[in-house]
C-alpha positions in Angstrom: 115.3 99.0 84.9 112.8 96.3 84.5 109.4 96.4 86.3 107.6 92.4 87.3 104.4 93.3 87.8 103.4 90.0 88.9 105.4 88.3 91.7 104.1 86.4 94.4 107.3 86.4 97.7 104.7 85.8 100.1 104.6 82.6 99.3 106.8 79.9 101.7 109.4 78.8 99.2 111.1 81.8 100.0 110.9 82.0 103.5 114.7 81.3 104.3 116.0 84.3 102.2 113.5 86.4 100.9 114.5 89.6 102.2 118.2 88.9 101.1 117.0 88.2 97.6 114.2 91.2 97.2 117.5 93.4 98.4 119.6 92.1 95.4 117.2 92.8 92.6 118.4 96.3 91.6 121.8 94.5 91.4 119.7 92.4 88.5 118.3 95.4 86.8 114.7 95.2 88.9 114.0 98.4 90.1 109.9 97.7 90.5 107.8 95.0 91.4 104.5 94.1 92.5 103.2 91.6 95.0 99.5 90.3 94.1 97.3 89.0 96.6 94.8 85.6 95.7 92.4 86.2 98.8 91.8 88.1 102.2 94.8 87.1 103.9 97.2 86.7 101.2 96.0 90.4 100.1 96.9 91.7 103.6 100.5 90.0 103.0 101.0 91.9 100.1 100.3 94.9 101.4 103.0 94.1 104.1 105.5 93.6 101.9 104.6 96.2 99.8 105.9 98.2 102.8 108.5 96.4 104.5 110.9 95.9 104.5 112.7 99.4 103.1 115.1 98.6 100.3 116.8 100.8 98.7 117.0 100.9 94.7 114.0 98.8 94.8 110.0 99.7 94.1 107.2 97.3 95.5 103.5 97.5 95.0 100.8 95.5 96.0 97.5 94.0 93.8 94.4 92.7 96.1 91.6 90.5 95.3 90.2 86.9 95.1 91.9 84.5 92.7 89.3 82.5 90.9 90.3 79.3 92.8 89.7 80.8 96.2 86.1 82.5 94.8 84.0 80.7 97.8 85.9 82.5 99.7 84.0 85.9 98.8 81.0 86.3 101.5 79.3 89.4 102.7 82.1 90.0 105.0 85.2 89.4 103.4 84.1 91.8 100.6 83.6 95.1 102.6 86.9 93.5 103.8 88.6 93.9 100.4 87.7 96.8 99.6 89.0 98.5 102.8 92.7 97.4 101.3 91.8 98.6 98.5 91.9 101.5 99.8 95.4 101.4 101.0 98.3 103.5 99.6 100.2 100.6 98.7 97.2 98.8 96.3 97.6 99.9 92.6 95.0 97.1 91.5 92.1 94.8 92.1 93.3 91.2 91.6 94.4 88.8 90.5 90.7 88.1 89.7 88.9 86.4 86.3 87.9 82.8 85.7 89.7 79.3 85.7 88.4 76.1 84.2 91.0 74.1 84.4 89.9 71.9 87.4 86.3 71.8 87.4 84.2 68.9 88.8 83.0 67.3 85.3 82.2 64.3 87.5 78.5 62.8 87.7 76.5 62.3 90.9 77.0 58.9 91.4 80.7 59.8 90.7 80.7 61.9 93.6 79.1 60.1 95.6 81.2 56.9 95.6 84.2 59.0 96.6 82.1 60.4 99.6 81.0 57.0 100.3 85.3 55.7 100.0 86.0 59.0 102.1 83.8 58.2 104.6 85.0 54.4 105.0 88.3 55.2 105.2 89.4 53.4 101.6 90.6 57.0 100.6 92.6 59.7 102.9 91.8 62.7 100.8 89.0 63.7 98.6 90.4 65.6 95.1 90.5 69.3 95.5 88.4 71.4 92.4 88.3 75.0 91.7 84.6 76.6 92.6 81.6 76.1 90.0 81.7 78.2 87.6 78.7 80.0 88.4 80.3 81.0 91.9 83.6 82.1 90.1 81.5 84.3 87.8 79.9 86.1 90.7 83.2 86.6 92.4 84.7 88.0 89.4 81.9 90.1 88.9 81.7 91.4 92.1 85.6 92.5 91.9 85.3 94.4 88.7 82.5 96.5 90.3 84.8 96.9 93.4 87.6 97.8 91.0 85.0 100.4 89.4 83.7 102.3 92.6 87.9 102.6 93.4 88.7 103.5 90.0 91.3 100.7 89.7 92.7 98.7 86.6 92.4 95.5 86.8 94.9 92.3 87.0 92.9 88.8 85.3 93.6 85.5 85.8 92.1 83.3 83.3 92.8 79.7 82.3 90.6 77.7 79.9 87.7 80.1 80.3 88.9 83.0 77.3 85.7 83.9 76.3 83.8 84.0 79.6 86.5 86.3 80.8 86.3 88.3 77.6 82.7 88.6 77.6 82.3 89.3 81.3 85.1 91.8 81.2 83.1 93.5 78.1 80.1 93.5 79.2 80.7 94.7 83.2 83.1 97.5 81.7 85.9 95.8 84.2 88.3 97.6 81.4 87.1 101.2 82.2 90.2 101.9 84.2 92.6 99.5 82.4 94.0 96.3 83.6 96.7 93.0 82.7 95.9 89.8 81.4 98.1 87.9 83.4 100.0 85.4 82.3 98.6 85.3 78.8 98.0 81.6 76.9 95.5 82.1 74.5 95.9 82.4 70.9 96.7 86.1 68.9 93.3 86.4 67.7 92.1 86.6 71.9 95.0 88.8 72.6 93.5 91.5 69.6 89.9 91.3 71.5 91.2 92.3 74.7 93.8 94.6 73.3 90.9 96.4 72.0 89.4 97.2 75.1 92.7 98.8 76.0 93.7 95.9 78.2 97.5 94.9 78.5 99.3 91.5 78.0 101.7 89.9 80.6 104.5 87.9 79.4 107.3 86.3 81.8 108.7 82.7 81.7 106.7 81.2 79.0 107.9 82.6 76.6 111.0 81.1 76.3 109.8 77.4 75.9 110.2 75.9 73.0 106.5 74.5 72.6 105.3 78.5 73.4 104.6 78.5 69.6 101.1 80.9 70.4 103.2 82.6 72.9 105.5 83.6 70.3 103.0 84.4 67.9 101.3 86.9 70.4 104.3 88.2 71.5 105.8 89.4 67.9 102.5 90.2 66.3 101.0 93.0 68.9 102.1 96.4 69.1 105.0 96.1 72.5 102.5 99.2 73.5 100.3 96.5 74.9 103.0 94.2 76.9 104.3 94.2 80.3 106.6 92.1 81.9 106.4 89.7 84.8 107.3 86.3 86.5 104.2 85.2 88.4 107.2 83.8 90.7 108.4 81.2 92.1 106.8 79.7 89.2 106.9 80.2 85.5 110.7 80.5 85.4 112.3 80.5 82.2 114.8 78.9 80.2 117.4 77.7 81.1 116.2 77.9 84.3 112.8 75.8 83.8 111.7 74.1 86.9 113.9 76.3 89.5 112.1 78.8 91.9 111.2 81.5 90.1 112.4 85.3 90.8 112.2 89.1 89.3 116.2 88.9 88.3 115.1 86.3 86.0 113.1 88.4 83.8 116.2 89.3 81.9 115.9 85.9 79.9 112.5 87.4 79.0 113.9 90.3 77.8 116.5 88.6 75.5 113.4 86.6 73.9 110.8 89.3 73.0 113.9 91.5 72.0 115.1 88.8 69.4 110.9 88.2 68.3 110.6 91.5 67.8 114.0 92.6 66.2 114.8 95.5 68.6 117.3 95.9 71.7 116.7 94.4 75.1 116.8 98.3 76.6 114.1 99.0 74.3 111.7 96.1 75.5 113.0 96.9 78.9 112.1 100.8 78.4 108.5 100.3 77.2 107.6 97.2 79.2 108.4 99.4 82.1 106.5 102.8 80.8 103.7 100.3 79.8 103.4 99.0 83.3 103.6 102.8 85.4 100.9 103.7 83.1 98.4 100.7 83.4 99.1 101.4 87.5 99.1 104.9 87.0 102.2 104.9 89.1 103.8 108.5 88.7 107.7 107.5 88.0 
């Protein structure tokens, strides 16, 4: 049975059916998943449906933490906070935590300050929304591998455009003592060897079906499947053929089919090891 060991069904696109759906997953061959939390509250939500509802044939886990793009949300008193659900049965890791450069304020002062200055008049509704300095992220990220540490937790990363500030931070703050995911992996094979080597794991769901996923691909056939788990980062990511649906753990199976036929071996076996690789990085006794 497979294992997602990234979902997200806290999240309002399913709140019409998402109990009817998490109940037909081991109908789809989804015994395990694992809900990851992105701040304070969404952390507490996680651990609420790692617990209800009860579902029979089916596994759930949660992961808690601050999501790079919610790192200003990190203060002396949400992080005591944290670390109290970390503490929780339910919680197998600290995240999703890491680094995201993809919408930082490049703009200059002046820049800044006309849009203030349009705000302000009323010429614009909304100012644009960026993701924390990086400076702040850093901190946070620091801050949750040394929680992660004291708990003796692996560790789930998000990182986008920032590889080797993750890499270097992870190395250098021993965040990989106790293990950990890369979620959602994007960066070329040579990245993948680098954090391989400090034992860390590779998380591959949707994307790897695309047809532009050529360093996807590449990553995915190349390491040893000892290093891969499986997951969906749902609702998004979904695969083909399903690309640009809401997202779900049954969907996985498309996954499956795709790193079975890159690596020349049977779906049960990606499905076997995936899932071994994934009790083991959160030490979940099966």
């Amino acid at each position: 049975m497979i294992f997602d060991t990234h979902c997200h069904y806290n999240d309002e696109s399913y709140g019409s059916d998402r109990e009817a759906l998490l109940r037909s997953l081991p109908e789809q061959g989804v015994d395990r998943i694992c809900e990851i939390g992105y701040n304070l509250e969404s952390s507490k939500e996680a651990i609420r449906l790692a617990r209800e509802p009860f579902i029979p044939g089916l596994q759930k886990y949660a992961v808690v933490g601050f999501h790079p793009e919610n790192a200003d949300e990190l203060t002396e008193e949400s992080l005591p906070e944290i670390y109290a659900l970390s503490r929780e049965k339910e919680v197998v890791a600290m995240g999703e935590i890491g680094l995201d450069y993809f919408r930082i304020d490049k703009r200059s002062r002046v820049e800044k300050e006309q849009e203030a200055e349009a705000f302000a008049k009323g010429e614009i509704t909304e100012m644009q929304e960026f993701n924390p300095e990086p400076e702040v992220q850093k901190d946070c990220f620091i801050a949750m591998m040394e929680l992660a540490k004291k708990r003796n937790l692996p560790v789930v990363l998000h990182s986008r455009d920032a590889a080797m500030d993750t890499y270097h931070l992870l190395r250098d703050h021993k965040g990989y003592v106790n293990g950990g995911i890369v979620h959602c992996f994007s960066y070329p094979l040579e990245v993948a060897k680098q954090f391989i080597d400090l034992g860390m794991m590779v998380g591959i769901g949707g994307v790897l079906t695309f047809s532009n996923a050529k360093k996807l691909k590449q990553v995915a056939t190349e390491i040893p499947l000892d290093h891969i788990v499986l997951e969906t980062d749902c609702p998004y990511m979904s695969p083909v053929p399903l690309r640009g649906s809401r997202n779900h753990s049954g969907n996985l199976r498309y996954v499956v089919s795709c790193l079975a036929e890159l690596k020349g071996i049977s779906e049960e076996e990606v499905v076997r090891k995936t899932t071994e690789n994934a009790l083991q990085v959160y030490r979940i006794k099966d």
